[in-house]
Structure formats: C-alpha cells, structure tokens
Kinemage of the C-alpha trace (Angstrom):
@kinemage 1
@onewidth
@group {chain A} dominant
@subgroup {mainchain}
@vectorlist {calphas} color= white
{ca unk a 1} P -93.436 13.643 -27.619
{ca unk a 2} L -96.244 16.052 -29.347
{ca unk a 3} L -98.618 12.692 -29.554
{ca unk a 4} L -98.007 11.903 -26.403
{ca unk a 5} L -98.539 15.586 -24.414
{ca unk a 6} L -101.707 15.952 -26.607
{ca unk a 7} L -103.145 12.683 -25.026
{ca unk a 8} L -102.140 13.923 -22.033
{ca unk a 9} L -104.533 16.474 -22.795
{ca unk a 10} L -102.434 19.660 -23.762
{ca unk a 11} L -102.568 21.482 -27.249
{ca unk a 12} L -99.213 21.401 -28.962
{ca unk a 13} L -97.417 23.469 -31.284
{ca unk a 14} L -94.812 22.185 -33.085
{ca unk a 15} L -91.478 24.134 -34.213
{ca unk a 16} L -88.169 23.252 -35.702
{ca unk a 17} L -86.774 26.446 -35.992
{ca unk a 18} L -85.375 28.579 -33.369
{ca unk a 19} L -86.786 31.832 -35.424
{ca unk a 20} L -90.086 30.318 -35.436
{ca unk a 21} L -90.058 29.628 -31.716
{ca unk a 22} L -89.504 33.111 -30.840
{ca unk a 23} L -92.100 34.344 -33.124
{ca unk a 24} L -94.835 31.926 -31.696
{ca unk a 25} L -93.342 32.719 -28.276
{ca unk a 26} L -93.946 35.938 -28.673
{ca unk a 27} L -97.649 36.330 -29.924
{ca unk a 28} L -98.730 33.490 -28.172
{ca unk a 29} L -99.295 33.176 -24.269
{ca unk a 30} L -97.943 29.813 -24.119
{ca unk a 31} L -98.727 28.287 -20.474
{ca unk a 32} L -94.713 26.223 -20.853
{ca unk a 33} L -92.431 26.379 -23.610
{ca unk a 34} L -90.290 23.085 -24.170
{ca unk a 35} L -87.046 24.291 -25.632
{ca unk a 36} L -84.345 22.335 -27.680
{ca unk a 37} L -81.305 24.215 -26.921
{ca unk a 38} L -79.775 22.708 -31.007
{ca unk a 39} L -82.412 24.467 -33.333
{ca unk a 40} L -81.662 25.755 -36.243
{ca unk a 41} L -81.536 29.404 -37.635
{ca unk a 42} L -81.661 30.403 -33.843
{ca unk a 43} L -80.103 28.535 -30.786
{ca unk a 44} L -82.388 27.477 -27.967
{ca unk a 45} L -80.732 29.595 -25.920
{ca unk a 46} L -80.898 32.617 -27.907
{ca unk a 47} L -84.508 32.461 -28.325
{ca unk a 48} L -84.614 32.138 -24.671
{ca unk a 49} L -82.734 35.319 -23.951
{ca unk a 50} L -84.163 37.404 -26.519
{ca unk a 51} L -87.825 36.399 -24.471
{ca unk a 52} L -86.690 37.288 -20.895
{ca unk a 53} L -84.852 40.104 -22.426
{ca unk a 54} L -88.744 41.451 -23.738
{ca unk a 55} L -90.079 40.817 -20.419
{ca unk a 56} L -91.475 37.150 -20.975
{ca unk a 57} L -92.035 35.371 -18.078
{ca unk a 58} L -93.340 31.886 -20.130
{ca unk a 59} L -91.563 29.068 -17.926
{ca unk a 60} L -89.258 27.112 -20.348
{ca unk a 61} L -87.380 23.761 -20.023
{ca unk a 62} L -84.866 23.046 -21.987
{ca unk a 63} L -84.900 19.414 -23.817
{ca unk a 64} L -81.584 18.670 -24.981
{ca unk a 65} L -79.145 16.182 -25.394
{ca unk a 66} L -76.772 18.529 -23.714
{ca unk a 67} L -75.569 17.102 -20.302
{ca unk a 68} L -72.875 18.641 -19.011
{ca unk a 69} L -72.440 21.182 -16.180
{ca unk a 70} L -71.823 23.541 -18.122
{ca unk a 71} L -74.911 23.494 -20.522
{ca unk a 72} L -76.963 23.170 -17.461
{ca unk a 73} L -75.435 26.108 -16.075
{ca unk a 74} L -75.876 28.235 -19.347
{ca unk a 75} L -79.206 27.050 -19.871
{ca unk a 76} L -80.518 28.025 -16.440
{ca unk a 77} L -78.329 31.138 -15.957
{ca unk a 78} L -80.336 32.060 -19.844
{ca unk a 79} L -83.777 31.507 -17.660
{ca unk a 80} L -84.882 28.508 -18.112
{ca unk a 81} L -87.274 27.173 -15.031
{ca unk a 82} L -86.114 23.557 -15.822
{ca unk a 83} L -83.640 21.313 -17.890
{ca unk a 84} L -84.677 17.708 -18.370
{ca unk a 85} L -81.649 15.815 -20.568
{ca unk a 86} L -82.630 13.320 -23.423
{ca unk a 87} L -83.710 10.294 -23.686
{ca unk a 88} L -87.195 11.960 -21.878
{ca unk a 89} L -89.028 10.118 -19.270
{ca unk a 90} L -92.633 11.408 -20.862
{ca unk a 91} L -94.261 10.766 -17.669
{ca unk a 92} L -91.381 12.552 -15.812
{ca unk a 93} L -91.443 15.462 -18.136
{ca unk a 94} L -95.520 15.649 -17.686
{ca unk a 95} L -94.806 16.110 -14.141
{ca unk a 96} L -92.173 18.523 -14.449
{ca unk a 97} L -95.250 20.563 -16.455
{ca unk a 98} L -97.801 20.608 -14.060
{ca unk a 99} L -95.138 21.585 -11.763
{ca unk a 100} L -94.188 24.622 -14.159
{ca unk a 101} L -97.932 25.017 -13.841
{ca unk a 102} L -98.698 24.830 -10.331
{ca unk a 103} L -95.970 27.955 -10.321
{ca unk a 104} L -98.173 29.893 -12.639
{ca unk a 105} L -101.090 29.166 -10.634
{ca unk a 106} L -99.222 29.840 -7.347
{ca unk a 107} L -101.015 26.650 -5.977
{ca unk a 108} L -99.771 23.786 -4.076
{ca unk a 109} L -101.689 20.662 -5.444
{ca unk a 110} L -102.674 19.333 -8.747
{ca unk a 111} L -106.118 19.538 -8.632
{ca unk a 112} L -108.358 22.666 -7.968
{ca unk a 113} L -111.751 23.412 -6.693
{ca unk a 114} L -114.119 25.847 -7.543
{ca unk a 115} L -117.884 25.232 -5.357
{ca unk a 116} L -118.469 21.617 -5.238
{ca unk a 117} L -116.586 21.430 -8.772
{ca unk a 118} L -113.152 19.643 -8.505
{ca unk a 119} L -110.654 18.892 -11.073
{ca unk a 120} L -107.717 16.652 -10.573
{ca unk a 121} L -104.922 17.788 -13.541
{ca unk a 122} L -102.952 14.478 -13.054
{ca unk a 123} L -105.574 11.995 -13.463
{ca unk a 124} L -107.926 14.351 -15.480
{ca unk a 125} L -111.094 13.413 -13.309
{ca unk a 126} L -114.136 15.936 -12.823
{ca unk a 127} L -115.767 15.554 -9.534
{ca unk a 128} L -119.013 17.210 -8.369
{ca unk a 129} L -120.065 17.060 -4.760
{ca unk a 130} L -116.818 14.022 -4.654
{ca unk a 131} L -118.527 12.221 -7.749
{ca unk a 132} L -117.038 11.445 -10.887
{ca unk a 133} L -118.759 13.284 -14.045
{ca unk a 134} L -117.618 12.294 -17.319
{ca unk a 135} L -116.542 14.748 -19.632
{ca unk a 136} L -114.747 15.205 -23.249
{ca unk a 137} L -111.099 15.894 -23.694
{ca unk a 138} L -112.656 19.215 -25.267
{ca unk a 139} L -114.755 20.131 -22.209
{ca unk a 140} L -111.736 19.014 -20.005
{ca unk a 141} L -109.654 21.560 -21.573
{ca unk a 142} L -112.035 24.396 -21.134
{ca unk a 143} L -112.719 23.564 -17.667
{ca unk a 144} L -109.073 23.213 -16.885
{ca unk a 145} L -108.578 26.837 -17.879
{ca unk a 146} L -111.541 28.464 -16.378
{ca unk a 147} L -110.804 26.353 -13.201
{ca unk a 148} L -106.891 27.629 -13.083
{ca unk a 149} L -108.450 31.487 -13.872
{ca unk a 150} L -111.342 31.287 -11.377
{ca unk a 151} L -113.094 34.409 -10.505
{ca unk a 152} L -112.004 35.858 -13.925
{ca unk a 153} L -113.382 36.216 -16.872
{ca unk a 154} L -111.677 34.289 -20.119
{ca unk a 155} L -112.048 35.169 -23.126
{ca unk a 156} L -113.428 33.318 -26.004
{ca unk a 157} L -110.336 33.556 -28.085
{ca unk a 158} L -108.485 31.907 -25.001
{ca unk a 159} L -110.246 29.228 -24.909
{ca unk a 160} L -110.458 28.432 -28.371
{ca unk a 161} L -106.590 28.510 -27.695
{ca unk a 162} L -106.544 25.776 -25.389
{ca unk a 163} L -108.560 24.127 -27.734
{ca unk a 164} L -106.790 24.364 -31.220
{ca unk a 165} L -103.014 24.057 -31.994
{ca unk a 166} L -101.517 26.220 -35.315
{ca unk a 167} L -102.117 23.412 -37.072
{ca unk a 168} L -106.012 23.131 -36.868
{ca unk a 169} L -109.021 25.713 -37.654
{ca unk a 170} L -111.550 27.055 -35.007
{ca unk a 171} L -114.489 25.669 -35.331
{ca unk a 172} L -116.814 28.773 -34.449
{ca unk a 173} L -119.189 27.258 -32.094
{ca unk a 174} L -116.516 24.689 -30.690
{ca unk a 175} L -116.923 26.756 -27.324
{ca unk a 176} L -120.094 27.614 -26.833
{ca unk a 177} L -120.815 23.540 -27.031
{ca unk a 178} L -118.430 22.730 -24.762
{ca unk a 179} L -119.491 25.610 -21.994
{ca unk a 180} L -123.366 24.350 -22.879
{ca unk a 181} L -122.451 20.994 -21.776
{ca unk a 182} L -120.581 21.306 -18.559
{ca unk a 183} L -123.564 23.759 -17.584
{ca unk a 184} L -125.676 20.432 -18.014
{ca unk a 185} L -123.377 18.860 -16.101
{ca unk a 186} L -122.068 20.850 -13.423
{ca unk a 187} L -124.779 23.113 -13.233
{ca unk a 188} L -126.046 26.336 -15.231
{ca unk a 189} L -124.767 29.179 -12.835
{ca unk a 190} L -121.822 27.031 -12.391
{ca unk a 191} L -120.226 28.990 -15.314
{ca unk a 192} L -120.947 32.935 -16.105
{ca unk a 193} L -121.211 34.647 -18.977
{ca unk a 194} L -120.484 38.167 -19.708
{ca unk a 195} L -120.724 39.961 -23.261
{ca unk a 196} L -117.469 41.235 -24.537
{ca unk a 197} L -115.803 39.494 -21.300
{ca unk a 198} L -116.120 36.112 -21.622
{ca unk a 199} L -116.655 33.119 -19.190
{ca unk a 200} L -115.920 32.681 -15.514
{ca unk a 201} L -116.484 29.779 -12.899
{ca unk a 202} L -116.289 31.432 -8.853
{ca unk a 203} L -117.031 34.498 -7.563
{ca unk a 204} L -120.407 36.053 -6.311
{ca unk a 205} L -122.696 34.212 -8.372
{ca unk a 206} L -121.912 30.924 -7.654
C-alpha cells in the first residue's frame, strides 16, 4: 500500500506502532492519516482519541480488518472521517483521499486553478492556458501544495515535507530546483518569493 500511494504521488510514512503513530501525528501536519485500528503498544483507536482529544483535526480512515457494525460505529464515533475494511481497493482508497482532501481544501473538484495554471490531482496533469506541460513527480508535489495553499505563503520546510518521508534526508537545494523549474515552465511571476515567508502562487502579483 506505501509503494503504491507513493506512485500515486504522495510521501508516506510508515508506522507499526500505535505509540509511534501518535508521536508522528502529533509533530507532523499530516494532510490524512490511514489508521489500523490492531497496532501494537497503542490501539488505533486510542491513538485516534488521544488526537481529537488535543485538538487534531488530521482526517483519519481507519484500515482494518474489522467489519462489523459495531467497529464501524466505534471507529467513527472515535473520529474517524472514513473506514474502508480490508482487502483495500487501492484505487478506491486513493479516491477516498482526495476526497479527505477536497474537505481540507473546502473545494468541490479534483483539480485546481490558479491564473492560466491548472492542476488535475486525479490524473496528475499540469495544464497552462489548457496545454499539457510536463513536469517531475518532485515539481508535481510542490505545485500540488502551493496550488491547494494559493494566495499564501509556504514555507520551505513544508515543502521539503511534501517532498521527503522520515525515511529519506533533505537534500538542501531540492526546492529551490524544483520552484526554478516550474518558473521556466509556468512562468517567473507565476510563483512568489518572500524572505523568511516562503513561496506563493495567486494573489496580486500574478
């Protein structure tokens, strides 16, 4: 499942604890957290209490093998956003994601436009002006997130977040390579930069 969301173009982390879960959970602004209610150490659904019970509003679905009423019940009533019962469907549980992020986003479709910049988050196609530009799985990341924060400014560090799971070290120019190229390709205002702030596609200047 981790190989096959990461071609899908997410960054993964990995846990098979239920203590590490809620440490990660909690340090890390996940966009969804996939939950196995049967972890170790901690239950699923103990590690999703103790987060809504500090206030975090990650959206979780729970994977289990757990398919009775009454686990679905518990899980949701716990505050989950979704329950999806093993074996997954990976390209049912992808679409149960981007609908976890469309919430986030408070949009209605899976793609987004910024100017004459258009990204499609199902088919992870780039348009500009309605044509195709070809772009890296690296630059789609970072353009996915400035596109879903337009008219704000991301930080480096969240970038190089979308860009790097626990697993892997930051490269320390990874970012400033991948914003140099969709400027070639999209345009050099199309993305702003602002010292100690970060990057931004919309607003004023564009």
């Amino acid at each position: 499942m981790k190989r096959a969301l990461e071609l899908d173009g997410y960054v993964v982390d990995l846990f098979t604890r239920g203590d590490d879960v809620l440490e990660a959970a909690s340090v890390n602004p996940y966009d969804v957290l996939l939950l196995d209610i049967g972890l170790p150490r901690l239950s699923g659904i103990d590690v999703l209490k103790t987060l809504r019970g500090e206030g975090n509003a990650v959206p979780v679905i729970i994977i289990t093998a757990f398919d009775r009423t009454q686990h679905r019940v518990a899980g949701l009533d716990a505050g989950a956003d979704d329950y999806v019962v093993k074996p997954v469907d990976l390209e049912e549980l992808a679409a149960r994601i981007r609908s976890q992020l469309r919430r986030t986003d408070r949009r209605q479709a899976d793609s987004l436009s910024v100017g004459d910049v258009t990204l499609d988050f199902t088919g992870h196609v780039a348009l500009l002006a309605g044509e195709p530009v070809a772009i890296t799985a690296k630059e789609y990341r970072v353009l996915a997130l400035l596109m879903r924060r337009a008219r704000r400014f991301v930080s480096k560090a969240d970038l190089e977040g979308e860009l790097y799971d626990q697993d892997h070290w930051v490269e320390s120019n990874t970012v400033e390579v991948a914003i140099s190229a969709l400027r070639r390709k999209f345009g050099r205002d199309f993305i702003r930069t602002a010292r100690g702030l970060g990057y931004m596609v919309g607003g004023s200047q564009t």
